[in-house]
C-alpha positions in Angstrom: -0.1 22.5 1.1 -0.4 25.7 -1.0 -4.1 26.0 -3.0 -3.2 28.1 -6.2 -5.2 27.9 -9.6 -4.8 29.8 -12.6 -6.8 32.9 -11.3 -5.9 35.6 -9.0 -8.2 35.6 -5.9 -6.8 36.1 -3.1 -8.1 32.6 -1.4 -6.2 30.4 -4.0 -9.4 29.7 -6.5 -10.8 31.6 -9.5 -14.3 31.1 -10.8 -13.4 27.9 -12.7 -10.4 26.2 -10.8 -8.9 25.1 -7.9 -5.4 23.9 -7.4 -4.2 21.9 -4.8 -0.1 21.6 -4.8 1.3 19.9 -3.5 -1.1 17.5 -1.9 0.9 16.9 1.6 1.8 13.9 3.7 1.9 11.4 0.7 4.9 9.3 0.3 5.3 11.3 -3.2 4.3 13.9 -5.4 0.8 14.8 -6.6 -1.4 17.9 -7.0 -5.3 18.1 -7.4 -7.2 20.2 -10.1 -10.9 20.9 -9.7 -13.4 22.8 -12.0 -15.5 24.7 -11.2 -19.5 24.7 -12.9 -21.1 28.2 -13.4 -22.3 28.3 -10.1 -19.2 27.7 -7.9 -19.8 23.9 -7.4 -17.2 21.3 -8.0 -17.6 19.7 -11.7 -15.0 17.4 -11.7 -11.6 16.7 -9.8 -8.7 14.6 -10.9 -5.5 14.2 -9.0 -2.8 14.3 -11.3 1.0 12.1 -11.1 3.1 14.5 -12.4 6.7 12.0 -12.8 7.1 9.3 -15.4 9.7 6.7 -13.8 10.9 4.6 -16.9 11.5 1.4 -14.8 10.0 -1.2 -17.1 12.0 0.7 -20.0 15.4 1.0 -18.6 15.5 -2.8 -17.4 15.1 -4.0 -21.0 18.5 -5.3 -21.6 20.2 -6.1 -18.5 21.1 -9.6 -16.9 17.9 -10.4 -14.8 20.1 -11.2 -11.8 20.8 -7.6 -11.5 17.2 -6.4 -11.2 16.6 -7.1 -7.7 18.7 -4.5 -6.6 17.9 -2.0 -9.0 13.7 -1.9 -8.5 14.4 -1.3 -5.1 15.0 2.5 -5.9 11.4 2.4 -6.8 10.0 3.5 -3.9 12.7 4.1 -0.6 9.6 3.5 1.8 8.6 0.1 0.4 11.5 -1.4 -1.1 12.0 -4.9 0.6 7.9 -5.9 -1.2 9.8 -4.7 -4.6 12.9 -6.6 -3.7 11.3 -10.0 -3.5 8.8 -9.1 -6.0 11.7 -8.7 -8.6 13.5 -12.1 -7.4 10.3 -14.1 -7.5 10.0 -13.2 -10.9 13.7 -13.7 -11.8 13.1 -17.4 -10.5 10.1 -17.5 -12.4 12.5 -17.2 -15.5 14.9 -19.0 -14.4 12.7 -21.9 -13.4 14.3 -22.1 -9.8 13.0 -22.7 -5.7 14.3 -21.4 -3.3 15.1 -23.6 0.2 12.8 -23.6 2.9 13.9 -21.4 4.9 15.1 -18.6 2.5 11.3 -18.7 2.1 10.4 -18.3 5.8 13.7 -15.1 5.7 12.1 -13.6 2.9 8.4 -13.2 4.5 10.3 -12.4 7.7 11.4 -9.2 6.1 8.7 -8.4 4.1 6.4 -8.5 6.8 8.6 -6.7 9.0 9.3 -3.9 6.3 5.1 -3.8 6.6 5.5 -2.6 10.9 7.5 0.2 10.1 5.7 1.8 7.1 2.2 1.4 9.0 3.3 3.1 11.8 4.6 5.6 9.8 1.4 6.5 7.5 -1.0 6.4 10.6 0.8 8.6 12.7 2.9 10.7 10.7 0.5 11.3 7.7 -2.9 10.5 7.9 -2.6 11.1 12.1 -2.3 14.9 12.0 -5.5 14.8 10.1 -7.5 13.5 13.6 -5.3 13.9 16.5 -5.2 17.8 15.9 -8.1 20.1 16.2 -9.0 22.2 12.9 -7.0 25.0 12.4 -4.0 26.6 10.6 -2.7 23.3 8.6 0.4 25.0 9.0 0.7 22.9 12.4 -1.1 19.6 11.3 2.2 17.4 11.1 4.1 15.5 13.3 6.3 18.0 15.1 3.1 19.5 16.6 2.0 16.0 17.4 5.1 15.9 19.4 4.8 19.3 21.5 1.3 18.6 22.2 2.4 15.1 22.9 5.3 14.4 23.7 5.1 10.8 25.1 3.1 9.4 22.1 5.8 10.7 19.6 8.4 9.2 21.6 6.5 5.8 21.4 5.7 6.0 17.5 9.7 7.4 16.8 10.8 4.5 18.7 8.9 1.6 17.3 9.8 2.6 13.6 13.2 3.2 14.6 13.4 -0.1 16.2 12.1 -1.7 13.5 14.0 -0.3 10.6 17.5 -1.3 12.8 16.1 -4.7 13.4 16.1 -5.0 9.5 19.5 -3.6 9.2 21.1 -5.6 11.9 20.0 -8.7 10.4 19.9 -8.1 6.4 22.7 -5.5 6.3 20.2 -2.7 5.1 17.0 -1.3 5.9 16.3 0.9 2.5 17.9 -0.6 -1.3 18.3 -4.0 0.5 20.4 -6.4 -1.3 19.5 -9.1 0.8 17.5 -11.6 -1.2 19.1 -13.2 -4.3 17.6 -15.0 -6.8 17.6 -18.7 -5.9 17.5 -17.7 -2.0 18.7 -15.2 0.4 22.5 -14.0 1.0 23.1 -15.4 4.7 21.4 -17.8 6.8 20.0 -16.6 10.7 21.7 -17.5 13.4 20.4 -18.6 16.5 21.7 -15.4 18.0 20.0 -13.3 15.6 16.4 -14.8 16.0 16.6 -14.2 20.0 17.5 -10.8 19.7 14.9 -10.2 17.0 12.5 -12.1 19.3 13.4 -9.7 22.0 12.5 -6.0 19.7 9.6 -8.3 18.2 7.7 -8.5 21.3 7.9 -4.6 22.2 6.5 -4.5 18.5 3.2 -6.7 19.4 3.0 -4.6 22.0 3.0 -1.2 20.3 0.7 -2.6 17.9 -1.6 -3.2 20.6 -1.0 -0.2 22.2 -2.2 2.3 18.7 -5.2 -0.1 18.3 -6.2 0.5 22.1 -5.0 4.5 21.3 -6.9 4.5 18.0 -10.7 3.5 19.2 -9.9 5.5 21.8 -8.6 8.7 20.2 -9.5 8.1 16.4 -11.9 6.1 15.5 -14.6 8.1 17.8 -14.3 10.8 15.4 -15.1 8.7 12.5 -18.8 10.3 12.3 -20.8 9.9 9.4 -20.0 13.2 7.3 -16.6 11.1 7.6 -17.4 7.9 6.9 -19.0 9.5 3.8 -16.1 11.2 2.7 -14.8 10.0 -0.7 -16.6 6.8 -0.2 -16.9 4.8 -3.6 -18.5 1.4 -4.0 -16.1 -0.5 -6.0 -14.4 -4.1 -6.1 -11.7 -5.4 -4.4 -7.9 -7.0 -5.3 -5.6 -9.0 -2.8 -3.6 -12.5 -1.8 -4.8 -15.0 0.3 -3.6 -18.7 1.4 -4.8 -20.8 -1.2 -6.0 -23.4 1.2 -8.3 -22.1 3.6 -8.7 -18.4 2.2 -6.7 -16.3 4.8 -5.0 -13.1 4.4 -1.5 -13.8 3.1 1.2 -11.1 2.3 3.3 -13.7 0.1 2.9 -16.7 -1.5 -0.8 -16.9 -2.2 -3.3 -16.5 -4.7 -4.9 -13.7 -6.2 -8.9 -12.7 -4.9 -10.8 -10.5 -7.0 -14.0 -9.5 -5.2 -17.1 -7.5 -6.9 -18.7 -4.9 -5.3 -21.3 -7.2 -3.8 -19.0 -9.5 -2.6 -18.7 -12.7 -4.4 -14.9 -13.2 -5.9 -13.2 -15.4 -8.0 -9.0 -16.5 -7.4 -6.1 -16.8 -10.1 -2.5 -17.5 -9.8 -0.2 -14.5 -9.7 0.8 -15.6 -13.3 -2.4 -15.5 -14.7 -3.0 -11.7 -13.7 -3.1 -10.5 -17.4 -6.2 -12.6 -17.6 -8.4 -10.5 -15.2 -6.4 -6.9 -15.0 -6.5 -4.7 -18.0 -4.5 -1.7 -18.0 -5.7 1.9 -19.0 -4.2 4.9 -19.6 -5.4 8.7 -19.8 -4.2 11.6 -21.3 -4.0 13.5 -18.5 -1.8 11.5 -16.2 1.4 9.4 -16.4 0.2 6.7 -14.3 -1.9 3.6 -15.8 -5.0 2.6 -14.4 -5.4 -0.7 -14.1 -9.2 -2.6 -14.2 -11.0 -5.3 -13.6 -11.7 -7.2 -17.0 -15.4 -8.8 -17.8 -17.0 -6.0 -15.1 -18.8 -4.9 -17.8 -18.3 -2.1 -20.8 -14.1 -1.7 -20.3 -13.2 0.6 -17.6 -14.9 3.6 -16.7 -14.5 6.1 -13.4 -18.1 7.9 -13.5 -19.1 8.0 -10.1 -22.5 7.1 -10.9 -21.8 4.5 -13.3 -18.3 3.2 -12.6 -16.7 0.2 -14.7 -13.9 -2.4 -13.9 -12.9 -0.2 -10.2 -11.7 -2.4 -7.7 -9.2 -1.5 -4.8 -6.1 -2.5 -3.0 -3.7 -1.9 0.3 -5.3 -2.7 3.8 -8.7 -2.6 3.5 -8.9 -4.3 0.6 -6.9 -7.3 2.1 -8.9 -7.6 4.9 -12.1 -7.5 2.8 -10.9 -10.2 0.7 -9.5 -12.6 3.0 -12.0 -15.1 5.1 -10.0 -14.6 7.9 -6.2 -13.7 9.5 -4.2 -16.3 10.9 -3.2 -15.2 14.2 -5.2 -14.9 16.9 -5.1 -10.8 18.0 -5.7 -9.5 14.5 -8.8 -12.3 14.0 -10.1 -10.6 16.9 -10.2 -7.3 15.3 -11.2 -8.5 12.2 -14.2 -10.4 13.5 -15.4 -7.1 15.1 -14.6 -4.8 11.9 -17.0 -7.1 10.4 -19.8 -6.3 12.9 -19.2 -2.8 12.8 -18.8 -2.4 8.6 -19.9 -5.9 7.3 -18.3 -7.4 4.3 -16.9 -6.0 2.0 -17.1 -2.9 3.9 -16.7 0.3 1.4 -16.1 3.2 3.3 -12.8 5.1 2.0 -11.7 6.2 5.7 -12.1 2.8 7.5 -8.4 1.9 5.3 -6.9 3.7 8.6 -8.6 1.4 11.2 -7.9 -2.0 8.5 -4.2 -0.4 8.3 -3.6 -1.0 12.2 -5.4 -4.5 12.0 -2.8 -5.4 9.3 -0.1 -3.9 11.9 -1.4 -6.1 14.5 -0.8 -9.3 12.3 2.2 -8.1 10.8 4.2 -8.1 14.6 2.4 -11.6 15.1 3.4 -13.3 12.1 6.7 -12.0 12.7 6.8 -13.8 16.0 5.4 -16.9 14.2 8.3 -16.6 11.6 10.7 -16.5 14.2 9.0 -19.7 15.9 9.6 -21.8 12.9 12.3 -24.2 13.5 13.5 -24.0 9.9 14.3 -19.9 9.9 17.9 -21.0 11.1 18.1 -23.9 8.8 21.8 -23.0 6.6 20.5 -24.0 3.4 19.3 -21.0 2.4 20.3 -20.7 -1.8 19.7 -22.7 -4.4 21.6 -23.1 -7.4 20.4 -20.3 -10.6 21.0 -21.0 -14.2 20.5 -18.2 -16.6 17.9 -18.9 -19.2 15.1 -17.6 -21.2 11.6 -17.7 -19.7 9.1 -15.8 -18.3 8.4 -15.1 -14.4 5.6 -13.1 -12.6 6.0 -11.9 -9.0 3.8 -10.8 -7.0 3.7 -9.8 -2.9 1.5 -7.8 -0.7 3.2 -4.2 -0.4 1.3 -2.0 1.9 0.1 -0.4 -0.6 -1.4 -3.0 -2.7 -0.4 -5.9 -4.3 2.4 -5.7 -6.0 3.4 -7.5 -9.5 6.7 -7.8 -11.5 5.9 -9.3 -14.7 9.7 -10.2 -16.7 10.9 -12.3 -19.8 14.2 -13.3 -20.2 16.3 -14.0 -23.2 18.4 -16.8 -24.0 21.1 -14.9 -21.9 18.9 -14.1 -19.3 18.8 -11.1 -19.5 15.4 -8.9 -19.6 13.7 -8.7 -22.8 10.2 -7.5 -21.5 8.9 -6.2 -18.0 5.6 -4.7 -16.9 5.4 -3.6 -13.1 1.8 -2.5 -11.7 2.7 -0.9 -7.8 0.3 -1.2 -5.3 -0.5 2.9 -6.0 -1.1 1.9 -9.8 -4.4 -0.2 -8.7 -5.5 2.6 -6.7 -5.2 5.3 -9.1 -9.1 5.3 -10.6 -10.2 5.1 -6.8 -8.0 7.8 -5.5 -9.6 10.0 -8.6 -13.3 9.2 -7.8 -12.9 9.8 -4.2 -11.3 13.0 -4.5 -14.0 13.5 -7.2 -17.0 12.3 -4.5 -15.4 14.6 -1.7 -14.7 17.7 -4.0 -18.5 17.5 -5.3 -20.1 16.9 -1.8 -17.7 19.6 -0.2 -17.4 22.3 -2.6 -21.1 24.3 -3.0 -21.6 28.2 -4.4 -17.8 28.7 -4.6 -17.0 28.4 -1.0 -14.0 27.5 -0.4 -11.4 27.3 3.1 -8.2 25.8 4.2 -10.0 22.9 6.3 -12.2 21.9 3.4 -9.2 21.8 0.7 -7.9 19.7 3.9 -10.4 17.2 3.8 -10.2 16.6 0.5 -7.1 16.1 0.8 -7.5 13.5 3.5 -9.8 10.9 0.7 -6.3 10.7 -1.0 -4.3 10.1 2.2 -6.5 7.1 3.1 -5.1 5.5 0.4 -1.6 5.9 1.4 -0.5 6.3 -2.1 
C-alpha cells in the first residue's frame, strides 16, 4: 500500500487528507480518502470503487442461454456462485427444473468453489494482518508467511490447490466454468469420480479442522478489545436459509432479513425488490443497496444509520438458527456464547469465515453421500421464451442475485445483478469511517495505523 494525498508531506498526508492507494490484499481495486478537521482528526472517510463494469448493460440483447458463461468473468475468484446464479435465473425465464441430481452437482460445486476462496482470504489476505508482528508492511504478505513458516504455507498452498483441481478434474474448469447449463448440468458423475472426490474431500475436513484449531490458537487470542472495536458498526443482517427449519443454506433457500436487534422477517429470492432498495452516490460507481421500511430511506451516519444491513460469513451465521452438520454446529453453538446473537463486531467475519469453511468440506462430503449425485439424468429439456427469472446463491461474499427478463426470443431484455460486495458497500464505508475517526487524533499518522484501517475493509473480503 502507498498513502499519498494531495499534499506534500513527507509521511503521505497533508493538513486536510489522507490517501490510501491502493488498499492491498482485496480481491480488487479500491483506495480510501479521509479528511481531515482543523485539528488533525479524521472528519470523514469513504472508500471509493474506482471501475464501472457495464454487465447488466452489455447483456441487454443476447440469447439468455449464453449468459451463464459470460457473468462468470465477473469476478475470476468467485465465478462458479455467478455461474448458477445466472442459470437459475435463465430457468426462471424459461420456466424450467432441473433433475435431481443436476441439483445435488450444482451445490456440489458451489460449495466446493466456497473451500478454496476461504482459505485463500484467511490466509493470504486478512492472515498477514495477525500472524505477523507490526512492522514494515512491506513484508505483511504471504511470501513472508512462508519463510517464517514454511510448513503452514505448504498446508494452505496445498489445500487450495487441491481443491481448485478437484473442480477442474470433475467440471472441466476451475475459473469461467462452463459447466452448468440451463435446464441442468453438462455431464453426469461417475461413480469413479465421487470416490476420488471423496478421497481429496476428507483431507479438506481435515484442513478445515486443522485452521480452526490454528486459528483460536494463533488468531483469535489476539482479538483484544481495541480489535474487536475496530470498525464495528451495529447494523442488520441479509442471508439464505432452509425454508423449513431455518438453517444456513448456500443455495436453494429463502431470504432472512434480520434488524439490528435481531428479529427478521423471510422472502423468496424473487420477491427481493420488495425489501432491498438500491442507492447510488455521487462519489462512487458502486450502488448501495438497503433495507426498505428501516425507517427514513437509507442513510450511512454512524450515529444515526438507516436501511444498513450486512452480508458474507458473519452475516449467514447470524441469520441462520443453526448449520446442518455436526462440526460447524459445534462452533456455532460456542460463537454464540462467546458473541451472542446477532453478534456485530466487524472482525469476528474472520472466525465466522472458517466456521463457514468447516461446513463447506462437510456438506461436500454429504453431497457426495447422496445416492442421487450419480443419477444420469442430469438435463432437462429448455424452451426459449419470454419471462422473468431471479437467481440468487450464497457467494462468499454475500448473497448473490441475478435478476433477468426475457423476450419473446429469449433473449435478455432487462438484468439487474447486486454481488455479494454491492450489499456491503455502506458497511465497508462506515467501518472505515468508525476506524479512521477512533484512530486518527491531532494529525498523527503511521504505516501501522493506515494498516489497521485498512484491515475494517479486509474483514469484509470485498
Amino acid at each position: 500500500m502507498n498513502p499519498g494525498s494531495a499534499g506534500t508531506a513527507p509521511n503521505g498526508t497533508s493538513a486536510r487528507e489522507i490517501v490510501i492507494q491502493p488498499v492491498t490484499r482485496i480481491e480488487g481495486h479500491a483506495r480510501i480518502g479521509i479528511r481531515l478537521d482543523e485539528n488533525g482528526n479524521a472528519a470523514e472517510a469513504r472508500v471509493h470503487i474506482m471501475s464501472m463494469r457495464g454487465f447488466e448493460k452489455f447483456l441487454e440483447g443476447r440469447p439468455a442461454e449464453e449468459v451463464p458463461g459470460i457473468v462468470t468473468r465477473i469476478c475470476g475468484v468467485c465465478p462458479w456462485h455467478h455461474h448458477l446464479a445466472s442459470n437459475i435465473a435463465v430457468e426462471g425465464c424459461f420456466g424450467v427444473q432441473p433433475p435431481p441430481a443436476a441439483v445435488l452437482l450444482r451445490e456440489l460445486t458451489l460449495v466446493q468453489a466456497h473451500i478454496s476462496d476461504k482459505v485463500l482470504h484467511f490466509f493470504f489476505l486478512a492472515g498477514p494482518d495477525f500472524l505477523l508482528e507490526p512492522g514494515d508492511r512491506s513484508v505483511r504478505n504471504i511470501m513472508w508467511i512462508a519463510r517464517k513458516s514454511p510448513e503452514l504455507a505448504e498446508k494452505v498452498i496445498r489445500m487450495r490447490y487441491n481443491g481448485h483441481m478437484m473442480l477442474e478434474k470433475f467440471a472441466g474448469r476451475s475459473i469461467h466454468p462452463e459447466a452448468i447449463v440451463p435446464g441442468g448440468f453438462s455431464k453426469p458423475m461417475t461413480a469413479r469420480e465421487r470416490d476420488e472426490m471423496r478421497v481429496g474431500a476428507r483431507e479438506q475436513l481435515d484442513f478445515a479442522r486443522y485452521a480452526l484449531d490454528f486459528a483460536k490458537e494463533r488468531v483469535f487470542p489476539k482479538f483484544d478489545p481495541a480489535t474487536m472495536e475496530l470498525g464495528r458498526i451495529t447494523t442488520g443482517f441479509l442471508g439464505m436459509v432452509d425454508p423449513e427449519d431455518g438453517s444456513l443454506r448456500l443455495t436453494d433457500g429463502v431470504l432472512r432479513l434480520m434488524r439490528p436487534g435481531g428479529s427478521f422477517h423471510e422472502f423468496s429470492q424473487r420477491e427481493y425488490t420488495d425489501f432491498i432498495g438500491e442507492h447510488v452516490e455521487p462519489w462512487s460507481y458502486a450502488k448501495f443497496p438497503y433495507a426498505r421500511g428501516w425507517g427514513d430511506g437509507f442513510s450511512m451516519d454512524l450515529e444515526n444509520p438507516c436501511g444498513i444491513y450486512r452480508t458474507n460469513s458473519l452475516a449467514r451465521l447470524n441469520v441462520a438458527d443453526s448449520i446442518g452438520t455436526p462440526l460447524a454446529q459445534a462452533e456455532l453453538s460456542e460463537f454464540r456464547s462467546l458473541f451472542g446473537r446477532p453478534a456485530q463486531s466487524t472482525m469476528l467475519y474472520h472466525w465466522a469465515r472458517l466456521i463457514e469453511l468447516l461446513y463447506a468440506c462437510e456438506r461436500v462430503i454429504e453431497l457426495l453421500d447422496h445416492p442421487d449425485i450419480t443419477d444420469q439424468r442430469i438435463r432437462s429439456e429448455v424452451t426459449p421464451r419470454a419471462g422473468r427469472g431471479v437467481g440468487c446463491v450464497e457467494a462468499p461474499r454475500g448473497t448473490l442475485i441475478h435478476d433477468y427478463s426475457t423476450d419473446e426470443n429469449g433473449c435478455i431484455s432487462r438484468a439487474n445483478l447486486i454481488v455479494g460486495t454491492t450489499h456491503n458497500q455502506a458497511p465497508i464505508n462506515m467501518s472505515v469511517n468508525r476506524a479512521a475517526r477512533d484512530l486518527i487524533k491531532d494529525g498523527r499518522v503511521d504505516d501501522e495505523l493506515l494498516n489497521r484501517i485498512e484491515m475494517a475493509v479486509r474483514a469484509y473480503d470485498p
